[in-house]
N, C-alpha and C positions, 0 to 999 in steps of 0.2 A: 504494500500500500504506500502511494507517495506519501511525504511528509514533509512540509516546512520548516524550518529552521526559524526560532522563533523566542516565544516567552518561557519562563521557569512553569514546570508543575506540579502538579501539590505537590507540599512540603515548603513550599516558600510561601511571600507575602503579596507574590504576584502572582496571578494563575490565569491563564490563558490570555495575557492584557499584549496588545502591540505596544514597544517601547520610542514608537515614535521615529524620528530623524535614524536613518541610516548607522549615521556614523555616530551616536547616542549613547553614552556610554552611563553606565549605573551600578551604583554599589549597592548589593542588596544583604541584607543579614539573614539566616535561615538556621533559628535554634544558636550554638554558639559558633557555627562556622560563619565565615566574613567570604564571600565567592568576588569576583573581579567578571561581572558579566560580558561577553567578547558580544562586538557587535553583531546587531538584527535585522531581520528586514521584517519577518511576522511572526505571528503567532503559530506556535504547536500545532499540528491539526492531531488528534488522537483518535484511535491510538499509533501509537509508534510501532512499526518491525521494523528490523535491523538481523538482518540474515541471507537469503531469504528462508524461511521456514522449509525443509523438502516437502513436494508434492507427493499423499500417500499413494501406494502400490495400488496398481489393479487389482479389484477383487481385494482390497484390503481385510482382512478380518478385527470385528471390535474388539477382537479377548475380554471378552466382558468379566471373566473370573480375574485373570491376572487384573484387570484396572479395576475390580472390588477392593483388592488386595490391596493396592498401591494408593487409590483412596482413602481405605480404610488407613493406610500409613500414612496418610498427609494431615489427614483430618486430627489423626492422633496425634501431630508433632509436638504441638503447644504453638508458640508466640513466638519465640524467641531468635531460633534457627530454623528455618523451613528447608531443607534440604534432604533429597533421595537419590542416591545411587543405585541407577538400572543396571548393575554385573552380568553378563554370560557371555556365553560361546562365541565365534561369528555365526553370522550367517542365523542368530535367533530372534531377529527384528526387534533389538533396542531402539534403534536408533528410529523404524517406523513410527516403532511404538509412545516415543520422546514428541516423533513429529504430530502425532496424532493430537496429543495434547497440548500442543502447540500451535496446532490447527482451532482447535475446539478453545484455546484461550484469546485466539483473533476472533472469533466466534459471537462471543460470549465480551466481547468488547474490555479484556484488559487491554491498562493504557501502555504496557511496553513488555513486548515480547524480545528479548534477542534472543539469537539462535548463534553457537557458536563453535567452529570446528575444533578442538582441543589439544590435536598430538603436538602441537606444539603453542608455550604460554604465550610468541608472540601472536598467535592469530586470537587467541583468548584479547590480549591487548587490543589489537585490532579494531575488534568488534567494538569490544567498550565502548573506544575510545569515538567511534561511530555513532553510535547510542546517546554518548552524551554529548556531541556535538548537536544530533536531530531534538534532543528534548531542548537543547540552546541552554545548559549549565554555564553557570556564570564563569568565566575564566578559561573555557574551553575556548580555545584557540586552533586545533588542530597542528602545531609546531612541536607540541612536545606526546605524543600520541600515549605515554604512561601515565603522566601528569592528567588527561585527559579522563584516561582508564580510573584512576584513583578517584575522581571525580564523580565519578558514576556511582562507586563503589558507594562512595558517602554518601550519594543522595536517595540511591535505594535502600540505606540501610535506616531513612527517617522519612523516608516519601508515606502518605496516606494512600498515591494510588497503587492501584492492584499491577503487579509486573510476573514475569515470567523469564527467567534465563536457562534457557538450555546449555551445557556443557557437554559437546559429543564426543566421544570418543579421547577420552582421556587415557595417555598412556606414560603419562611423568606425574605423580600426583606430588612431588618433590617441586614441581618446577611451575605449579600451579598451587602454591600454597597460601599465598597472599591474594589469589585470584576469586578466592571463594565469597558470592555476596550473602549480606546477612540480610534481616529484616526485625530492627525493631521495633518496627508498628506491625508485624505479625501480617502485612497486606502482601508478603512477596514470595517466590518459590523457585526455588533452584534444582533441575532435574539434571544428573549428568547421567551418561552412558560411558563405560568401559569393558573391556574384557580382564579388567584386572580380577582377583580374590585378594587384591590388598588391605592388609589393616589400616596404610595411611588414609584411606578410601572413606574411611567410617570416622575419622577423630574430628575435633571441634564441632560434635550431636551430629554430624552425617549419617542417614541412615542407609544400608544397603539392601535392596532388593531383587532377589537372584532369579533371572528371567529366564525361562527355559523354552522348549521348541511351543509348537502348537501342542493345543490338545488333539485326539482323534479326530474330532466333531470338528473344531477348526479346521484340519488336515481339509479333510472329505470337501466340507463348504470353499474352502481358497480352490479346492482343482475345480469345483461345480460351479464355482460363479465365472471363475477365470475363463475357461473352456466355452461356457453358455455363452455370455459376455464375446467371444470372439466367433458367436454363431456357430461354434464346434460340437454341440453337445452330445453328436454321433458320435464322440470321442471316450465319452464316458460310458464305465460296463462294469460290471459285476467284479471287478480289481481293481477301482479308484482305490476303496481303500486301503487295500493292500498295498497298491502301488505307496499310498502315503506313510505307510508301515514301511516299506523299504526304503523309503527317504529320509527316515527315521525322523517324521514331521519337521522338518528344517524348514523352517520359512523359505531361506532362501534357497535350497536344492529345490523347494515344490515350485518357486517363482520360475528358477532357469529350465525345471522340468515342462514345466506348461507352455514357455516360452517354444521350446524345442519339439515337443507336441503338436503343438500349433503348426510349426515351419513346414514338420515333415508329414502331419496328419496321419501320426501313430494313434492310434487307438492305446486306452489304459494297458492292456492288458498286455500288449506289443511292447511298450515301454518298458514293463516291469519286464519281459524276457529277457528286454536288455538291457536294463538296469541290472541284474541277477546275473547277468552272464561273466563267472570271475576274470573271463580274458578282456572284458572292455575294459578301459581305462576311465576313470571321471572326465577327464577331459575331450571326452570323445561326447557321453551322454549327458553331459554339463558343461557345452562347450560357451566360450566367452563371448558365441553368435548369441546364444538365446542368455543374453543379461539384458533383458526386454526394458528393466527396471532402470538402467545407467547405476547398477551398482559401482561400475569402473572396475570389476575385475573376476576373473576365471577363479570356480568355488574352490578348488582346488589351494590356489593362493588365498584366498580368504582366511577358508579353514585353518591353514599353515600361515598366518600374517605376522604372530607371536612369536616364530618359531626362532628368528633371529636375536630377538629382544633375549629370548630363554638364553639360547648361548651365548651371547653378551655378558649376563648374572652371573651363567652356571660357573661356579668355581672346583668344580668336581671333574667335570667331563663326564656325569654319570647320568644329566639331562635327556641327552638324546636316544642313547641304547634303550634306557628308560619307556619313555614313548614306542619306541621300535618294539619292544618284547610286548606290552599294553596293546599294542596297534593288533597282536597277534591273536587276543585271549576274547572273551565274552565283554561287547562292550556295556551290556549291562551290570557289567562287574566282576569285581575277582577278590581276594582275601588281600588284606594287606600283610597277613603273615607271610604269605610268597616272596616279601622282601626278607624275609631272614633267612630263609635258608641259603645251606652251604651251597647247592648246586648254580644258585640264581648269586648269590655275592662273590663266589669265584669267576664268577662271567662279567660283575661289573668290575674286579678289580682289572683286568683285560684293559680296562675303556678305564680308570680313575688315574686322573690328572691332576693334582694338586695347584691350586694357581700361583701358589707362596716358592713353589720350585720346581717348573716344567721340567726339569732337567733333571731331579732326584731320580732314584730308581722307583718303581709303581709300590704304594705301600697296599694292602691287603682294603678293599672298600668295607667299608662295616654295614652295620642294620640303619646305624643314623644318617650316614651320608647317601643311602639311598632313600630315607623317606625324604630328607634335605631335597633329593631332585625330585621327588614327585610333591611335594609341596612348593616346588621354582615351577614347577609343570600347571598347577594346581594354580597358584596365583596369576598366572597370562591365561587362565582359561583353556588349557589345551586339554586338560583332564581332572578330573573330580578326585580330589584327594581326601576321602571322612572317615575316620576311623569310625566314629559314632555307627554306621551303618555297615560294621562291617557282617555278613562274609562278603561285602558286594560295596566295598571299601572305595577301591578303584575304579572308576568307570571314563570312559566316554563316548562319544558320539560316531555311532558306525560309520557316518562318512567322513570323520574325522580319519578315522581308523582307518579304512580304506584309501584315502590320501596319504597316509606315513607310509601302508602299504607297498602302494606302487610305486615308492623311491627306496626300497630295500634291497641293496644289492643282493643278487641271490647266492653269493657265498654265506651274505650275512644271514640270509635268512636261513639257512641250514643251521646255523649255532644258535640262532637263537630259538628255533623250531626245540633242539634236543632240549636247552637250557627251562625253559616252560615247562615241556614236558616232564624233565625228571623234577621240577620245582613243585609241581603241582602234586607230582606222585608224591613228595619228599612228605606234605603237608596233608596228605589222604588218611584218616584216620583206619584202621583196622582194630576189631571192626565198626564198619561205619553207620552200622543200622540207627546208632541211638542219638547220629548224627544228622539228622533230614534234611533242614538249611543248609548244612556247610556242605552235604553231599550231593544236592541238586545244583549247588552252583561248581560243585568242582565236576560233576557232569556237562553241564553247560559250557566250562572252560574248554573241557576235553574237547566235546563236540565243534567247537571253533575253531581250537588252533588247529584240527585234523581238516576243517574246511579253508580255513587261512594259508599252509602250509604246504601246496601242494604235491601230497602222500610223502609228504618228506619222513612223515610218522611210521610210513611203513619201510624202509629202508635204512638200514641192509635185511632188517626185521622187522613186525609190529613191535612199535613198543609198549611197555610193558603197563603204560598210562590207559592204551587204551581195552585190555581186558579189562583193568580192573574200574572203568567207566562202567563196559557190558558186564560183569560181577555184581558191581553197586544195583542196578538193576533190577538184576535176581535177588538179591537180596533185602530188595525193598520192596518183591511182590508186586513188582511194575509188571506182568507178564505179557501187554500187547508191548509197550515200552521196549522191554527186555528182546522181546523175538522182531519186530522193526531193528533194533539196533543191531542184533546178531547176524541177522540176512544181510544188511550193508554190510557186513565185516567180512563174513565169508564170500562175499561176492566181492568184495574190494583182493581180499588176501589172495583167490584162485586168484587175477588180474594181473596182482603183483608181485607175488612170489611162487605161484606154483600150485596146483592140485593137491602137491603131496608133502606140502612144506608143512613143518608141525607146528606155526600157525594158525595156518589152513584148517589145519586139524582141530586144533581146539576152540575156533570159529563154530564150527558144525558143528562140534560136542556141547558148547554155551547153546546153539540154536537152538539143538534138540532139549537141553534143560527147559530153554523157554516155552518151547514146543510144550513140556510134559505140563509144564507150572501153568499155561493157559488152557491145560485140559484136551489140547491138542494130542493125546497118546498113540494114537496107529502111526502120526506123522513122526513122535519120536521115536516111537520103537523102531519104524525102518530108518531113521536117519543116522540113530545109534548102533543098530545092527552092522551098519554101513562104515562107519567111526570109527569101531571097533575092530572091522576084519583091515581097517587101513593103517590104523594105532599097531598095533601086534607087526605086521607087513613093513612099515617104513620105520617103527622107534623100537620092536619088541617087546616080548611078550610082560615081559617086568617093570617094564619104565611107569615112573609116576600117572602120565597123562594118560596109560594104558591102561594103569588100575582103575583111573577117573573116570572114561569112558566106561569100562566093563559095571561099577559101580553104579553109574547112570542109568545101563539100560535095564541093571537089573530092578532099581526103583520105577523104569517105567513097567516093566513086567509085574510087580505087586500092583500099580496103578490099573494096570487093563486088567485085572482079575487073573493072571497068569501065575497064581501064587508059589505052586511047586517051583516053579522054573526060578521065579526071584527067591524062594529059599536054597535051592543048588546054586545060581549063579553067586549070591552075596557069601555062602559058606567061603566059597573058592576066593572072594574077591578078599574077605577078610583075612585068610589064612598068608593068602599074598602081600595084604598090607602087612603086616605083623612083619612078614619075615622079611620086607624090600624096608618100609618103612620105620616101622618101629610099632610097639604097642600105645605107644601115648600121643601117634600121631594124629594129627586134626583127620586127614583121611581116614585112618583105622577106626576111629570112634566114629564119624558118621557114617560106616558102613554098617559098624554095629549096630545103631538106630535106627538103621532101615532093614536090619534084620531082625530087629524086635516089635517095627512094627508088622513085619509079614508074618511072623507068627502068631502075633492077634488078631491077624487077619484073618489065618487059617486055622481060628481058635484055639491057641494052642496058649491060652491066657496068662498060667503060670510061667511057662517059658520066656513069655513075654515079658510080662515083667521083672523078673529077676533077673535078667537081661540088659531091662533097661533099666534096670536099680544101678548097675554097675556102670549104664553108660553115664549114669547122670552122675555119678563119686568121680569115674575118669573126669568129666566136663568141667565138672567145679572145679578139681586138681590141677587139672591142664591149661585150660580158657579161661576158668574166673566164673563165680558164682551168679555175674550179672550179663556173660554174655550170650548172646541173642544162642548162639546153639542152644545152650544151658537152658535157657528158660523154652526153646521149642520141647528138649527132651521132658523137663517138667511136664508141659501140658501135655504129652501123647501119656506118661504115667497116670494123670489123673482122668485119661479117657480110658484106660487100660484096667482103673481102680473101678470106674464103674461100669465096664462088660462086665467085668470079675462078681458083683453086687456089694463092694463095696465104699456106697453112696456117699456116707458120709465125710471119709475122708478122700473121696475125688472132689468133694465141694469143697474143702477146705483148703485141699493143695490148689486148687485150680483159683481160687478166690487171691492168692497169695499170687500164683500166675500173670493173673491180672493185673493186679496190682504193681508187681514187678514190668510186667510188657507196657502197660502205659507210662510208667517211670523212665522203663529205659529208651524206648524206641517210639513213643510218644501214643497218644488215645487213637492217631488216626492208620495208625500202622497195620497192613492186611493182618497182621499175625495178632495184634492185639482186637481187632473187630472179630476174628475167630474165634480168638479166646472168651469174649462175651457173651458169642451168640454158644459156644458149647455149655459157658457156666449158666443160661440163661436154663437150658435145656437142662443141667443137672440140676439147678432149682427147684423146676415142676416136677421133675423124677422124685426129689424127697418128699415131694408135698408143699414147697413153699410156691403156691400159686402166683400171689401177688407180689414177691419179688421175681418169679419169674417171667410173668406178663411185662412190670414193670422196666425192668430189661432189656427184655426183648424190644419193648417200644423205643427206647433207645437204640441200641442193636438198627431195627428198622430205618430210624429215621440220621442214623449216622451212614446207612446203604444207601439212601439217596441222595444224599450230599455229597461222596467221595464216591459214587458210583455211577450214580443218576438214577431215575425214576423206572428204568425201562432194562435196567440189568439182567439179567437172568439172576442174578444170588440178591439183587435186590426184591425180585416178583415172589423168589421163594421163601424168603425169612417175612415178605409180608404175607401171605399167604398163611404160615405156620402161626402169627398172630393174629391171626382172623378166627383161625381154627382155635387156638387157645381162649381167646376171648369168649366166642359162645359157647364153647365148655363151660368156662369159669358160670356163663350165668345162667 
């Protein structure tokens, strides 16, 4: 909006008055300062901008949550300081989002908006100094352009009227520290935008505000107005959203996406193919044609804009490897303990460079100088450093990620493929049942860097990170989970090492586990049958994995009703544990548990159990009184107590059961929902009706929550409460 150059406003004792003669000069007083007013020609026209404010994005979105938030923080400031620092990422529409509200205060008729570009404190000056020339501040001259700046500084810090100063993109809050306006008539508000996480950022009452991508809902509405709006709306299909899940709702990847849409009249779903496809490069599918917006630069450079400034700080040299190993893992996070092990601080000491003596010899990196870089990392916004949050400490943004990616030399990326890998195994707890959180994200790790790393994981071998990802699985009663994962494995393993690589081998043998645990049994028995004459064939007849398979199939043979066969096959398989193994080995005892329960199977009750008396004294001796074998062996005893008819103490062990499996491996763990639904069931066997109803309706209503409504083990435990119910009345 133009503006005249002119009279003082509020805050003086002249307010909008022409000062007459040209060349007219006038000493005005204003509270206890004395100003030297520079000559006038008119008066003020208000309001004042001084910027100009940026034009918002096509299809802009209002974020109506985030600017709750950011209201609800101004409204709360008080009087005194009105100041909010918008922090994040690139490319997360601060700086739209700055302008929006700066749009909306020309709007709404405050009388002086500046808007001000920040990386450096003279254009801060600058502006000011602009600012207070158009209000016509007495003394401003325009010769001394700080003198000017200071000027402004004063008058907004006692003016009545309503002002508004953007600070954008601030990347020296050192060099902008006398630059900050106050308001002591509580009428003013100062918004800045950075990508810093600095603490100078927040000091003299600044508050900080951490601004993150779109929402969903944002996502979806930015491609659907964007698209419609340019007459495309054939564009959009049944993977909008998805596509903006792949984008990982970045404002500005969805701005350059749509842009590029548009050019080449990709339909959604065409884009994501190629968005997804790991040989494109970002710069190919977020090229600096489609910056529709005049952001001035290719996302790729955005994302990475920091990346200088970091090594400029870093005094370690441990900055960038840093980022590069993060670049590789789950960017919705990873454990911050991954920084202390040995595996992962042997790889930084490689890269640690001391600033105080480039020349010394490499001293050993520790646990503090690498969280030091991921808090240098942390603070330019390049990644999320909280321990508060941890197992999922670490994070950033996948197309951040993928931009470190694809400047990874591929020598490097093989060291730091193994270095993750064995880092992640280092921190894997065993075992890890009664770990949920920390063992879904170290699954999710797994699963990344095996898709980041191109099959570097499987070369010269699998490593050993990723059985025990498909293990984790199994043993958390994931079994579609578990047989998905095992089929990519053994269809990766044939691929890359061989048919008959031992591997290969215990791919298929994991599968067919899975196979058995989702009830799939003809499909394990012949994949184990199959396993097994190739186990004996390629490793011999004794080798560990040979016992493992043999063991296998003979559990799925008690599974299919093939009882004789799974009491000859387990005789053999224990007798072989015993003598390859040892008697106290994890192997040897769970053979014996599955040979105690085949002989309850095939009634043979007593045997059974005093069988399994012995495996449960080994288990406790061996594993520990609380781990997850130990407490399966308890509860098949207190199903074994009651074939046997002895009620009372199967409800007591098994109540103890309970209690133990939701302690250790938590209420919602398949083993511990089993164990409810059998002690619900040896309730109404002694007679106690309505704790067994009550139970059960638990039981019930915990199957559709972690099952869903339509389960098959969900329809029958409701079922079995229905039948209970009209018994009871």
């Amino acid at each position: 909006m133009a503006v005249r150059a002119g009279g003082i406003g509020a805050g003086g004792n002249i307010e909008g008055s022409a000062l007459g003669d040209n060349s007219q000069v006038a000493n005005i007083s204003i509270g206890e300062q004395h100003f030297h007013q520079a000559p006038v020609t008119a008066e003020v026209v208000w309001p004042v901008e001084v910027g100009p404010v940026p034009a918002l994005a096509s299809a802009f979105q209002p974020r109506s949550m985030l600017r709750e938030r950011i209201d609800k923080a101004h409204k709360g400031s008080g009087t005194v300081v009105l100041t909010h620092v918008l922090s994040g990422g690139g490319g997360v529409g601060k700086t739209q989002l700055a302008a929006a509200y700066a749009t909306d205060a020309l709007a709404q008729n405050t009388d002086v908006v500046v808007w001000a570009a920040a990386t450096e404190a003279q254009q801060v000056i600058t502006q000011y100094a602009q600012a207070a020339a158009r209000i016509g501040l007495p003394g401003v001259d325009g010769r001394e352009p700080e003198a000017d700046a200071r000027a402004l500084l004063e008058w907004l810090a006692i003016t009545s009227r309503r002002w508004l100063v953007v600070l954008d993109d601030i990347t020296d809050p050192t060099a902008l520290s006398q630059w900050w306006p106050a308001s002591r008539t509580g009428t003013g508000w100062v918004l800045a935008t950075t990508r810093l996480n600095d603490a100078r950022m927040t000091g003299g009452g600044r508050a900080r505000i951490n601004i993150d991508v779109y929402t969903p809902d944002e996502a979806h509405g930015y491609l659907h107005a964007r698209l419609t709006g340019e007459g495309m709306t054939h564009l959009l299909d049944d993977h909008t959203s998805a596509l903006a899940e792949a984008l990982g709702h970045l404002p500005l990847a969805l701005s350059h996406a749509a842009a590029y849409m548009i050019n080449e009249e990709l339909t959604c779903t065409a884009y994501l193919n190629l968005i997804t496809n790991q040989t494109t490069r970002l710069q190919h599918v977020l090229p600096e044609t489609a910056d529709a917006e005049g952001y001035g630069r290719q996302i790729t450079a955005t994302l990475l804009l920091s990346l200088s400034a970091v090594q400029a700080s870093d005094t370690t040299g441990l900055a960038i490897p840093a980022l590069s190993l993060t670049a590789l893992l789950d960017p919705a996070g990873h454990p911050h303990s991954l920084w202390t092990t040995p595996p992962l601080l042997t790889y930084l000491t490689s890269h640690y460079t001391p600033a105080t003596d480039p020349t010394a010899p490499t001293s050993p990196a520790a646990a503090e100088q690498a969280h030091t870089a991921l808090r240098l990392l942390h603070r330019y916004a390049l990644l999320t450093c909280d321990t508060q949050t941890e197992p999922r400490a670490i994070r950033l943004h996948a197309l951040t990620a993928r931009a470190v990616r694809e400047n990874i030399p591929d020598p490097e990326l093989s060291s730091l493929t193994a270095v993750a890998a064995d880092a992640l195994l280092h921190i894997w707890p065993d075992p890890d049942q009664p770990y949920t959180d920390l063992t879904a994200v170290l699954r999710a790790n797994t699963d990344a860097l095996a898709e980041h790393s191109r099959n570097l994981l499987w070369h010269p071998h699998a490593h050993p990170v990723l059985h025990r990802a498909g293990n984790s699985l199994l043993h958390a009663g994931l079994a579609a989970s578990a047989t998905a994962y095992w089929q990519h494995a053994a269809t990766n393993s044939e691929r890359l090492l061989g048919e008959d690589h031992p591997d290969t081998l215990t791919a298929r043998n994991n599968l067919a586990a899975s196979y058995g645990q989702a009830g799939r049994i003809d499909e394990a028995i012949g994949l184990l049958e199959r396993v097994v004459v190739d186990h004996e064939r390629v490793l011999g007849e004794d080798q560990p994995d040979t016992l493992t398979s043999r063991g296998n199939l003979a559990a799925s043979y008690r599974q299919a009703g093939r009882i004789d066969e799974a009491i000859g096959l387990l005789k053999r398989v224990i007798a072989e544990c015993e003598r390859v193994l040892g008697e106290d080995h994890p192997h040897t005892l769970t053979a014996r548990g599955h040979l105690a329960v085949s002989y309850r199977q095939a009634g043979r009750i007593d045997e059974a159990i005093g069988l399994l008396k012995r495996v449960i004294a080994d288990d406790e001796r061996v594993l520990g009184a609380d781990h997850p074998d130990t407490l399966t062996s308890r509860g098949h005893l207190a199903v074994f107590y009651r074939q046997a008819g002895r009620i009372d103490e199967a409800v007591g062990l098994l109540e103890r059961v309970v209690a133990d499996q939701e302690r250790v491996l938590g209420a919602d763990h398949p083993h511990a929902l089993t164990a409810r639904n059998n002690l619900a069931v040896f309730y109404r066997q002694a007679g106690r009706i309505d704790e067994a109803v009550g139970l059960l309706e638990r039981v019930v209503a915990d199957h559709e929550r972690l099952l869903g409504h339509q389960h098959p083990d969900t329809a029958a435990v409701r079922t079995l409460l229905v039948t209970w119910q009209q018994g009871a009345r």
